[in-house]
PDB file of N, CA, C and O in Angstrom:
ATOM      1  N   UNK A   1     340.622 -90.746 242.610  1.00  0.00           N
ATOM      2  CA  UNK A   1     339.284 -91.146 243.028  1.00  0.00           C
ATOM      3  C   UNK A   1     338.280 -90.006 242.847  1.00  0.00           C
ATOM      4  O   UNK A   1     337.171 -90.082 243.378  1.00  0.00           O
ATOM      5  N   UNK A   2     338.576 -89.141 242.244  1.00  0.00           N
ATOM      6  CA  UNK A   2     337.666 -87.816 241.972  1.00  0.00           C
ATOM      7  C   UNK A   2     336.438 -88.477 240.560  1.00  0.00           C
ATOM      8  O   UNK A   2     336.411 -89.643 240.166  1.00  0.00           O
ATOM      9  N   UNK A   3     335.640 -87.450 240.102  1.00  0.00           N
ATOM     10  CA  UNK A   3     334.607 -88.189 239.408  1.00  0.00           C
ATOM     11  C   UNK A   3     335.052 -88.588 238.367  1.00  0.00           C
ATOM     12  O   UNK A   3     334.360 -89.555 238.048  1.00  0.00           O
ATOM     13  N   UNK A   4     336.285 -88.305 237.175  1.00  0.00           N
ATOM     14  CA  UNK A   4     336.442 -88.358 236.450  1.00  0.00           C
ATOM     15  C   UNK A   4     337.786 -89.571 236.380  1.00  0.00           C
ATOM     16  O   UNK A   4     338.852 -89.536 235.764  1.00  0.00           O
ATOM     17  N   UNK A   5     337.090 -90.792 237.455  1.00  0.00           N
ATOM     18  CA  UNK A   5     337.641 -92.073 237.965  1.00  0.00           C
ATOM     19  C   UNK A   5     337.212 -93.023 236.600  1.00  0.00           C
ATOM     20  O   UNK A   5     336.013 -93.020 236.319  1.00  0.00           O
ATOM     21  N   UNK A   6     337.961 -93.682 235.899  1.00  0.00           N
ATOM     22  CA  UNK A   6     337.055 -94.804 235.077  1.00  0.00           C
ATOM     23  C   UNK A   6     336.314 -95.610 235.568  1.00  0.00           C
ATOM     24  O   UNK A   6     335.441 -96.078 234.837  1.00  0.00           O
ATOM     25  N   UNK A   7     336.409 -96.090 237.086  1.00  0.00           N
ATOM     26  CA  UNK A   7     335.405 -96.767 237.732  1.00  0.00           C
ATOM     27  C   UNK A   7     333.655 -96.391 237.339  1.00  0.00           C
ATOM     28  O   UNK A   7     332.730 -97.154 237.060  1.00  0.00           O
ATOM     29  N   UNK A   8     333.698 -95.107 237.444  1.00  0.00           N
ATOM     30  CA  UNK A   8     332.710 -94.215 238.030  1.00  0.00           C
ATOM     31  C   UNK A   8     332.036 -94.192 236.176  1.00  0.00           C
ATOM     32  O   UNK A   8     330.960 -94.728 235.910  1.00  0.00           O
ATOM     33  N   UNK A   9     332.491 -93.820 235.605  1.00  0.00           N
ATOM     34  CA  UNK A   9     331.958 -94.266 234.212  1.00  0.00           C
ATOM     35  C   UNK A   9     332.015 -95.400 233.978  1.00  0.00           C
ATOM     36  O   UNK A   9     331.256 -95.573 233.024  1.00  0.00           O
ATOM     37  N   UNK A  10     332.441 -96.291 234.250  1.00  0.00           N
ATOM     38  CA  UNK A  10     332.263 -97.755 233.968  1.00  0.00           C
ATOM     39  C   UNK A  10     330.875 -98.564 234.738  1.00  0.00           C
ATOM     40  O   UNK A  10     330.105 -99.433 234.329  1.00  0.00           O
ATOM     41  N   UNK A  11     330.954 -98.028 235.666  1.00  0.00           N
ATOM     42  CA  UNK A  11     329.769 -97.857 236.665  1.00  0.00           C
ATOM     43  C   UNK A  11     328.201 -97.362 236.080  1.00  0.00           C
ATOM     44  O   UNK A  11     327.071 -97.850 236.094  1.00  0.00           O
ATOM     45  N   UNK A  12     328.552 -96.667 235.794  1.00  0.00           N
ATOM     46  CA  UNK A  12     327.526 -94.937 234.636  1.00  0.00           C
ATOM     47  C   UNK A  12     326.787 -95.652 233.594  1.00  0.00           C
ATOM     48  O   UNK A  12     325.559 -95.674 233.512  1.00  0.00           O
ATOM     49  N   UNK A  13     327.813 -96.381 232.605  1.00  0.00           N
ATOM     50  CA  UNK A  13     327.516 -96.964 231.402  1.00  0.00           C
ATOM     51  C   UNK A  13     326.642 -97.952 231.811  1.00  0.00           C
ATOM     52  O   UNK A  13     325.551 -98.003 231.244  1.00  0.00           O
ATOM     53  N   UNK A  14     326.934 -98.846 232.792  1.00  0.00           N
ATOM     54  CA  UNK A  14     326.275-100.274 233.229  1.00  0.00           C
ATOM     55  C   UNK A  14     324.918 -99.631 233.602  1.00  0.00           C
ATOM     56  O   UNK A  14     323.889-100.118 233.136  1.00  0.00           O
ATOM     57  N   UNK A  15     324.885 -98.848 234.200  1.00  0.00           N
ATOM     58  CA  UNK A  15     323.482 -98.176 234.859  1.00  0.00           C
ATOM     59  C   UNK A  15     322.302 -97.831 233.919  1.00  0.00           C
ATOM     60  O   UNK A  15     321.078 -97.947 233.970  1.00  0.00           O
ATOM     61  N   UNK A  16     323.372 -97.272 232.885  1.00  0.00           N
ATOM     62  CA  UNK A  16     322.707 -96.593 231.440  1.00  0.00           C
ATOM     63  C   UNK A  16     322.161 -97.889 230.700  1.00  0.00           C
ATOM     64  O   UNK A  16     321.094 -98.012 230.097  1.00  0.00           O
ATOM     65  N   UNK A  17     322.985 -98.653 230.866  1.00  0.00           N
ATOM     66  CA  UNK A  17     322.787 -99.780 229.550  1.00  0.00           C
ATOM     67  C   UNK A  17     321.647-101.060 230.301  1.00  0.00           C
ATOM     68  O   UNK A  17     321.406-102.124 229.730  1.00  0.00           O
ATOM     69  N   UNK A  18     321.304-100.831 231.094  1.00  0.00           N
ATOM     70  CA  UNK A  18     320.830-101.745 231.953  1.00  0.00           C
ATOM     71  C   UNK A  18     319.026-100.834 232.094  1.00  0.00           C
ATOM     72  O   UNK A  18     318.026-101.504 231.838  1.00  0.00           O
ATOM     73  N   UNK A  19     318.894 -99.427 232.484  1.00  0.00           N
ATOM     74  CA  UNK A  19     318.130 -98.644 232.440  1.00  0.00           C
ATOM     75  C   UNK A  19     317.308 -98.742 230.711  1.00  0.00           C
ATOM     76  O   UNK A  19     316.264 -99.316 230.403  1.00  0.00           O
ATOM     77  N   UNK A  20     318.000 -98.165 230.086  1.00  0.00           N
ATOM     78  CA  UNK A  20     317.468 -97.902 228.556  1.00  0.00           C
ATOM     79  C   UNK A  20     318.430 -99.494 227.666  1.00  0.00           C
ATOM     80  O   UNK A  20     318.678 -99.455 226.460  1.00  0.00           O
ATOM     81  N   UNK A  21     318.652-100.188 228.168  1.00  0.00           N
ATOM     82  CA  UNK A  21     319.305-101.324 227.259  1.00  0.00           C
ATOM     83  C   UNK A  21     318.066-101.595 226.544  1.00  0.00           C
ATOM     84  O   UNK A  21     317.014-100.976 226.705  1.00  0.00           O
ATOM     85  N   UNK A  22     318.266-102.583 225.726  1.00  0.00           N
ATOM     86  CA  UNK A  22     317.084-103.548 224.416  1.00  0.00           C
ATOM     87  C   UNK A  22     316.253-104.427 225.090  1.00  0.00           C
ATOM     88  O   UNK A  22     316.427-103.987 226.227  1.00  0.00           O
ATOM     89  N   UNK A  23     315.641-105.153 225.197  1.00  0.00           N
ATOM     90  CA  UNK A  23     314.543-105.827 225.233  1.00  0.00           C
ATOM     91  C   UNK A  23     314.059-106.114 226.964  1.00  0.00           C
ATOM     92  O   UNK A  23     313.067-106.731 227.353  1.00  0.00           O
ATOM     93  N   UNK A  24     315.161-105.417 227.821  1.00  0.00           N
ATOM     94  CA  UNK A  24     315.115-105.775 229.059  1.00  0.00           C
ATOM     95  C   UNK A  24     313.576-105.457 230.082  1.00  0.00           C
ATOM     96  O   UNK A  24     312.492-104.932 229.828  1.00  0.00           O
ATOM     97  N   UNK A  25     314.300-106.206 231.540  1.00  0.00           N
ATOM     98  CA  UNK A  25     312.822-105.946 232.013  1.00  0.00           C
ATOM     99  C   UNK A  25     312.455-104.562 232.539  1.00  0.00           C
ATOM    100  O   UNK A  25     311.270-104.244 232.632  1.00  0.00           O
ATOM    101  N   UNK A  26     313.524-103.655 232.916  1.00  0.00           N
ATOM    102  CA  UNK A  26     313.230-102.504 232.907  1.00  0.00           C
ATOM    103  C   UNK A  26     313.029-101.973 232.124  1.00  0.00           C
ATOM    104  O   UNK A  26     312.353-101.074 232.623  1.00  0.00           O
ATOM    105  N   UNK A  27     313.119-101.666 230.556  1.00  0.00           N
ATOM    106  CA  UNK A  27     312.990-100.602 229.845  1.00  0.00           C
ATOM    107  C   UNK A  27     311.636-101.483 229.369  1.00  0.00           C
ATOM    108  O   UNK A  27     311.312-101.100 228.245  1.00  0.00           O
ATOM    109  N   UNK A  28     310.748-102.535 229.863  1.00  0.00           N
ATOM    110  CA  UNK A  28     309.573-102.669 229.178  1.00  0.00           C
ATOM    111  C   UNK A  28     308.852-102.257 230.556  1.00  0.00           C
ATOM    112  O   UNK A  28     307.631-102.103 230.591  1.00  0.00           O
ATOM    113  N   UNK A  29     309.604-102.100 231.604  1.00  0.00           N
ATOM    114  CA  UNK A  29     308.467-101.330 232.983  1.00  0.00           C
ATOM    115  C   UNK A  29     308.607 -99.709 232.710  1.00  0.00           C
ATOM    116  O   UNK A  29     307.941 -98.820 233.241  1.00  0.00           O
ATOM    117  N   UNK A  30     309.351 -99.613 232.018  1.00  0.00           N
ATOM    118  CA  UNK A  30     309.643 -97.638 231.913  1.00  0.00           C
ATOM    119  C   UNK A  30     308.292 -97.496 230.442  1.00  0.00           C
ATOM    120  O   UNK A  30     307.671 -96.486 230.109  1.00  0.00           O
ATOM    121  N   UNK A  31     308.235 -98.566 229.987  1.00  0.00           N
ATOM    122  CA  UNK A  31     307.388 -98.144 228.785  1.00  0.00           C
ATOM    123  C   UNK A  31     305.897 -98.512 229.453  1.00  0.00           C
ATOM    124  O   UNK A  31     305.084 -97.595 229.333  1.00  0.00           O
ATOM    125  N   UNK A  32     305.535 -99.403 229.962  1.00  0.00           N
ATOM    126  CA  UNK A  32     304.568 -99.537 231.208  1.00  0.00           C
ATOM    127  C   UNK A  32     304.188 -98.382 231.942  1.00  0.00           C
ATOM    128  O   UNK A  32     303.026 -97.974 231.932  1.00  0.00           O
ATOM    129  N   UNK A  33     305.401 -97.651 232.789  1.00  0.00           N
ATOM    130  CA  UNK A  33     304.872 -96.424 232.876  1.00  0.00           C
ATOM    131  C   UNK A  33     304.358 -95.312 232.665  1.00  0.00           C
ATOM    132  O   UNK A  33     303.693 -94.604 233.421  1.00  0.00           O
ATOM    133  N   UNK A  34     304.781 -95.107 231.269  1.00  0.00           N
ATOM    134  CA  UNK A  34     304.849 -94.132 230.260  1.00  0.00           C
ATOM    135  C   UNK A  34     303.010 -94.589 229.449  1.00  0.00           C
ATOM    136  O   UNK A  34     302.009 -93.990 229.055  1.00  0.00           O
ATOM    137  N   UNK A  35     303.432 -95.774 229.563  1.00  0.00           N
ATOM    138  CA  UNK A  35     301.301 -95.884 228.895  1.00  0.00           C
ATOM    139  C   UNK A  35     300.470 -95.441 229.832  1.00  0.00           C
ATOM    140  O   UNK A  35     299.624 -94.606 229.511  1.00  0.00           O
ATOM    141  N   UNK A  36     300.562 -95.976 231.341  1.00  0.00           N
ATOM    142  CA  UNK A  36     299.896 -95.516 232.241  1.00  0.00           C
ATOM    143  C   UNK A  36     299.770 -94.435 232.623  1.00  0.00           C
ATOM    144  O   UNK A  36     298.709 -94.246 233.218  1.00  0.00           O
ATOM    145  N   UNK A  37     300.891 -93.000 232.476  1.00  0.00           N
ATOM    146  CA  UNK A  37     300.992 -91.553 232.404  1.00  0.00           C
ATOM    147  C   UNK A  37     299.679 -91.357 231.484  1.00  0.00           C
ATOM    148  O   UNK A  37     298.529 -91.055 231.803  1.00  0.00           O
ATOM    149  N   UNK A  38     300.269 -91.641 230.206  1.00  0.00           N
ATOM    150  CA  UNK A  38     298.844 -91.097 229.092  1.00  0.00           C
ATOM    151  C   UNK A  38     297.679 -91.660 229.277  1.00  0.00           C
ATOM    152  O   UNK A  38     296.687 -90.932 229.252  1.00  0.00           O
ATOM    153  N   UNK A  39     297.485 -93.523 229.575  1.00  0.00           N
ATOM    154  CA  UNK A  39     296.377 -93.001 229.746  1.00  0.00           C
ATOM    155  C   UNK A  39     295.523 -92.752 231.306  1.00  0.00           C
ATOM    156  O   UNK A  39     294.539 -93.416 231.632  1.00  0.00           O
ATOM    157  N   UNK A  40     296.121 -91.691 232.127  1.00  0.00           N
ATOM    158  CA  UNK A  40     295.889 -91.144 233.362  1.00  0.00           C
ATOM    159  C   UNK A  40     295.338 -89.521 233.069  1.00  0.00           C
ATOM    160  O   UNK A  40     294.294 -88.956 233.396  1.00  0.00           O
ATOM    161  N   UNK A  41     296.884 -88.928 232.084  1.00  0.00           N
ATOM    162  CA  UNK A  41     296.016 -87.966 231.114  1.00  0.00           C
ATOM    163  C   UNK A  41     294.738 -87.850 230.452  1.00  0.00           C
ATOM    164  O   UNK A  41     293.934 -86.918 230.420  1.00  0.00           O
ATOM    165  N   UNK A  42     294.721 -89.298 229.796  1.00  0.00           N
ATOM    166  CA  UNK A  42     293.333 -89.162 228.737  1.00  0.00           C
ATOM    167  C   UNK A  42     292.417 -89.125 229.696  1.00  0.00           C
ATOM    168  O   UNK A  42     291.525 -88.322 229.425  1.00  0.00           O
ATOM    169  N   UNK A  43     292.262 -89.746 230.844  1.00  0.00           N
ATOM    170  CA  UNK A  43     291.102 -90.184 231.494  1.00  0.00           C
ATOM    171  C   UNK A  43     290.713 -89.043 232.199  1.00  0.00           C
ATOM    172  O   UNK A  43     289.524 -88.850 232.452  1.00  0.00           O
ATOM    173  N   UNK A  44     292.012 -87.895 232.705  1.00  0.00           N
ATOM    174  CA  UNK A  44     291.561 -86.334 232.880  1.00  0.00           C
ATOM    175  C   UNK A  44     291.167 -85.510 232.118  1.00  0.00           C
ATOM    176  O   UNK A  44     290.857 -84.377 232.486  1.00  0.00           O
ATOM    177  N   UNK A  45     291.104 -85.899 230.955  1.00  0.00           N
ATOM    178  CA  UNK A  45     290.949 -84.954 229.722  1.00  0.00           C
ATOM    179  C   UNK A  45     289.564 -85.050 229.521  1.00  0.00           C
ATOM    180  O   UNK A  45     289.048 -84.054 229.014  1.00  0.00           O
ATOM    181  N   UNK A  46     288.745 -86.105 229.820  1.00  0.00           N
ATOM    182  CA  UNK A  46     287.319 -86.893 229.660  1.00  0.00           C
ATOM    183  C   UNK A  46     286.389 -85.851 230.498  1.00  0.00           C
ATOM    184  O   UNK A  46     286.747 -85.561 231.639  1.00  0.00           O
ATOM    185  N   UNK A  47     285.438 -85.396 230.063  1.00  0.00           N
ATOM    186  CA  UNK A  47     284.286 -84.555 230.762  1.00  0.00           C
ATOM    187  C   UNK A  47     284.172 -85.509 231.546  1.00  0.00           C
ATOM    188  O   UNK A  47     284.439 -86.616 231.078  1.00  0.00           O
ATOM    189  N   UNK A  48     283.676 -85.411 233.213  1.00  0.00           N
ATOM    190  CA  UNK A  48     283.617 -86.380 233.872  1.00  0.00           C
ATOM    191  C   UNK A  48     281.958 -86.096 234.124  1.00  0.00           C
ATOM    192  O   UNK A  48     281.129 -86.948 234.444  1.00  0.00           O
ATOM    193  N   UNK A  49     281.735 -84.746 233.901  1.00  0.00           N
ATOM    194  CA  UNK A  49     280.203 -84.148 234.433  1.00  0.00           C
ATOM    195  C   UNK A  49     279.237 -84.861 233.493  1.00  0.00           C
ATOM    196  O   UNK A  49     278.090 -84.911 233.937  1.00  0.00           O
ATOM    197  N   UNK A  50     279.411 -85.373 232.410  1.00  0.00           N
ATOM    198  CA  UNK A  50     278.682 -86.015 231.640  1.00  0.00           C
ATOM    199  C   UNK A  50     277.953 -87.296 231.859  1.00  0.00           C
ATOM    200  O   UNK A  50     276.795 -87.678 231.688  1.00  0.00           O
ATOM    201  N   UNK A  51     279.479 -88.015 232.468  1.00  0.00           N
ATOM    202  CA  UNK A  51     278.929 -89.267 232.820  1.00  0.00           C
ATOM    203  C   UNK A  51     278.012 -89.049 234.294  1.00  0.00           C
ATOM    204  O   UNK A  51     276.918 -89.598 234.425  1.00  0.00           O
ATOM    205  N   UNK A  52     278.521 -88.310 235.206  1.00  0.00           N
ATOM    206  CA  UNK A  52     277.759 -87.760 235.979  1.00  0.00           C
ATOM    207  C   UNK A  52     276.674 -87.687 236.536  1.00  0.00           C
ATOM    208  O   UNK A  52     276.209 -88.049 237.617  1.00  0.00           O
ATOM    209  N   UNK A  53     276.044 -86.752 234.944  1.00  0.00           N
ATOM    210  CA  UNK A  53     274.442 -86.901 234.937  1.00  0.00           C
ATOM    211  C   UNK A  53     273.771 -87.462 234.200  1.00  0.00           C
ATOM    212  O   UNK A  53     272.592 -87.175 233.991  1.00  0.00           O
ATOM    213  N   UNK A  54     274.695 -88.806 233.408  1.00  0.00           N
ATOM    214  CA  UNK A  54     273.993 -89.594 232.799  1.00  0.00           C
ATOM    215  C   UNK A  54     273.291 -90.568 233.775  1.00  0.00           C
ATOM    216  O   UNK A  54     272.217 -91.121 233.536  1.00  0.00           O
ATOM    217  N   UNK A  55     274.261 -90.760 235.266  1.00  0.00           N
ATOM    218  CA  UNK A  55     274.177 -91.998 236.180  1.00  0.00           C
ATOM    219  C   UNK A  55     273.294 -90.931 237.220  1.00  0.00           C
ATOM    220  O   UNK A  55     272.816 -91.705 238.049  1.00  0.00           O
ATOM    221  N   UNK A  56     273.054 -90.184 237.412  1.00  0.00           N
ATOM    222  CA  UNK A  56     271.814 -89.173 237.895  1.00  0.00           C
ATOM    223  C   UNK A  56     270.496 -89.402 237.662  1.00  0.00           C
ATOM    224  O   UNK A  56     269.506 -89.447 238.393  1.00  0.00           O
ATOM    225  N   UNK A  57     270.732 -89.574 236.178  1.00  0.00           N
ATOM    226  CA  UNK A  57     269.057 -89.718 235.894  1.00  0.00           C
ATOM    227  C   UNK A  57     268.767 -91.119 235.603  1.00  0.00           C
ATOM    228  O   UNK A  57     267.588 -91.398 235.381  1.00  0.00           O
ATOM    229  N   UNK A  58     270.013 -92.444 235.551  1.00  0.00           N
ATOM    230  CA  UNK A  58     269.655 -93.377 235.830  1.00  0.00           C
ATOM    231  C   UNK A  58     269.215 -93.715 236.988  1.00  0.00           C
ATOM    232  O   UNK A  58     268.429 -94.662 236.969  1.00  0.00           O
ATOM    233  N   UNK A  59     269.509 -93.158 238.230  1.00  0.00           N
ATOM    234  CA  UNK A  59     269.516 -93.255 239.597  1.00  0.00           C
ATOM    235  C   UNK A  59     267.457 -92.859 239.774  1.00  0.00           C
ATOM    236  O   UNK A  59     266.609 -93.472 240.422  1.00  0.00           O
ATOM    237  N   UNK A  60     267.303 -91.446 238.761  1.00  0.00           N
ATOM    238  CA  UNK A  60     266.146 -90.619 239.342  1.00  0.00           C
ATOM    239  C   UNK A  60     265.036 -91.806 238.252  1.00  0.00           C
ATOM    240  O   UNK A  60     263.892 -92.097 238.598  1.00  0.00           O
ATOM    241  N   UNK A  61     265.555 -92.228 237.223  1.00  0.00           N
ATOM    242  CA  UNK A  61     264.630 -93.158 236.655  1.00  0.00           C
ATOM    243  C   UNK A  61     264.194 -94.456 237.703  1.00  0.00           C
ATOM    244  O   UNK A  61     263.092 -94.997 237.608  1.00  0.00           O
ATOM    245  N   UNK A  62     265.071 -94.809 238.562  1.00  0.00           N
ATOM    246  CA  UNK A  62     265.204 -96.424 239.195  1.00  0.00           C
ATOM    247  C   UNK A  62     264.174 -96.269 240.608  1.00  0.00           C
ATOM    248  O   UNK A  62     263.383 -97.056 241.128  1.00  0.00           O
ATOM    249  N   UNK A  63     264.607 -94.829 240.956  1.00  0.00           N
ATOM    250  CA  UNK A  63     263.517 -94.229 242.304  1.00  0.00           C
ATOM    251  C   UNK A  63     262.026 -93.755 241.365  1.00  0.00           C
ATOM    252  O   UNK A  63     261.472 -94.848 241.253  1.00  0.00           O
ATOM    253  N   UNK A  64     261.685 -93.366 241.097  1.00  0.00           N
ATOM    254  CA  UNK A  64     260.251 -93.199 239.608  1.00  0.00           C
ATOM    255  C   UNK A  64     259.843 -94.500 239.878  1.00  0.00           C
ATOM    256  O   UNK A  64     258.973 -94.687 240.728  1.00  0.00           O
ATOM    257  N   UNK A  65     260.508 -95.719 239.084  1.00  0.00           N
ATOM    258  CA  UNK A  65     259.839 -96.864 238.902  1.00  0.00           C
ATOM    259  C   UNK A  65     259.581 -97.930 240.353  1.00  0.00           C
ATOM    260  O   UNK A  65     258.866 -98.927 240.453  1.00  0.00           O
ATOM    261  N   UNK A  66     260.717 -97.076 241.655  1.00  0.00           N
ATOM    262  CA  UNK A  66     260.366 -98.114 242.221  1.00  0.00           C
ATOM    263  C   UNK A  66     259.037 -97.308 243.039  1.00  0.00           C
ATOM    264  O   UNK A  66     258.199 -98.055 243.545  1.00  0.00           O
ATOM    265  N   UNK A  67     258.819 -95.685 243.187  1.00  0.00           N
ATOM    266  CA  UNK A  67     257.830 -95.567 243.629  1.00  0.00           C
ATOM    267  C   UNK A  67     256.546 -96.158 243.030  1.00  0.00           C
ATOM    268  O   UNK A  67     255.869 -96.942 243.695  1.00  0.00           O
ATOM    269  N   UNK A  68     256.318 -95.919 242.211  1.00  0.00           N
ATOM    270  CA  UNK A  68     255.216 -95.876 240.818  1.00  0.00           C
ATOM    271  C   UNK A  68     254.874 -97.449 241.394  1.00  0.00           C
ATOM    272  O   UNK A  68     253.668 -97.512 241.632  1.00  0.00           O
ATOM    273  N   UNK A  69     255.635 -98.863 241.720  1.00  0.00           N
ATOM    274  CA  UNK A  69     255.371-100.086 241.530  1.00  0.00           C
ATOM    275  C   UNK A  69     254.464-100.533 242.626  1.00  0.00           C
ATOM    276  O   UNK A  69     254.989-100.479 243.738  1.00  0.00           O
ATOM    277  N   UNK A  70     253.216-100.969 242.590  1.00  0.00           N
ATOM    278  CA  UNK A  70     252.660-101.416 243.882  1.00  0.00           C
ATOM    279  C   UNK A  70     253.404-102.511 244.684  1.00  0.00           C
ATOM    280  O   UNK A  70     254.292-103.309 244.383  1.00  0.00           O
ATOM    281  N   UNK A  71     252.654-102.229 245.908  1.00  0.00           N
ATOM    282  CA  UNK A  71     253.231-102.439 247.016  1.00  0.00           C
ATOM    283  C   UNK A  71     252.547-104.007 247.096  1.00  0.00           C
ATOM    284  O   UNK A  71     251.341-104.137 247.301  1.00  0.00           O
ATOM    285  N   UNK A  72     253.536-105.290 246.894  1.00  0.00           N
ATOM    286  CA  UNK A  72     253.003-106.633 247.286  1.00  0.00           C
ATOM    287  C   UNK A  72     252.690-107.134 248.196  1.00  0.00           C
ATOM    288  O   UNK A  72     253.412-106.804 249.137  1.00  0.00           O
ATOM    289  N   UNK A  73     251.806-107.934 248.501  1.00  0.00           N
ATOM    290  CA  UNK A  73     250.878-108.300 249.883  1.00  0.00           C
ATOM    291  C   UNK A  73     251.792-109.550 250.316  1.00  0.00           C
ATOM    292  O   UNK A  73     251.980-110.455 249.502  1.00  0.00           O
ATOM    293  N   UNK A  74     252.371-109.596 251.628  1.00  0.00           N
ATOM    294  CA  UNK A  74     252.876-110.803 252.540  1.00  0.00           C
ATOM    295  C   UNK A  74     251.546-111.445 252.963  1.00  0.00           C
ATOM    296  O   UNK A  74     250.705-111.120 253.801  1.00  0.00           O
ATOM    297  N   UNK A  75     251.649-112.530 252.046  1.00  0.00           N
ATOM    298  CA  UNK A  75     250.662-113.646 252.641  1.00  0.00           C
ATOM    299  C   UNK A  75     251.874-114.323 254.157  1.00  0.00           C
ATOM    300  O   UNK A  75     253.088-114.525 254.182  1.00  0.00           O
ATOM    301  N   UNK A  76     250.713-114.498 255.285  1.00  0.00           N
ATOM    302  CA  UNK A  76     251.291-114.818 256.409  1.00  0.00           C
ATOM    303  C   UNK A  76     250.804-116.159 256.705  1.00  0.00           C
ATOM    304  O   UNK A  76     251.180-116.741 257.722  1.00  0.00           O
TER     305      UNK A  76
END
């Protein structure tokens, strides 16, 4: 019953072949993961300061126009 039991590799193989087997549903969730790693990478790799102060000066354009706009009269 020590490790070098055929159980215990027979066991091993099933684990293996079931893990990395062909068309299965795990080895298409391990490749699922593996897209979502990269693109988690790419999306750190992305200047983020850019978009940043692109949505900055959309923000400082939207306050501009809403000061600038006269003020409408409540008919009562």
């Amino acid at each position: 019953m020590g490790f070098g039991s055929w159980w215990h590799w027979v066991l091993l193989l099933v684990v293996v072949l079931v893990v990395f087997g062909g068309k299965g549903k795990v080895s298409d969730l391990m490749g699922d993961v593996a897209k979502g790693i990269k693109s988690f990478k790419k999306g750190l790799a992305d200047d983020p300061t850019e978009e940043a102060a692109e949505e900055v000066k959309t923000l400082e354009k939207t306050a501009e126009e809403t000061v600038k706009a006269p003020a409408k009269k409540v008919k009562s």
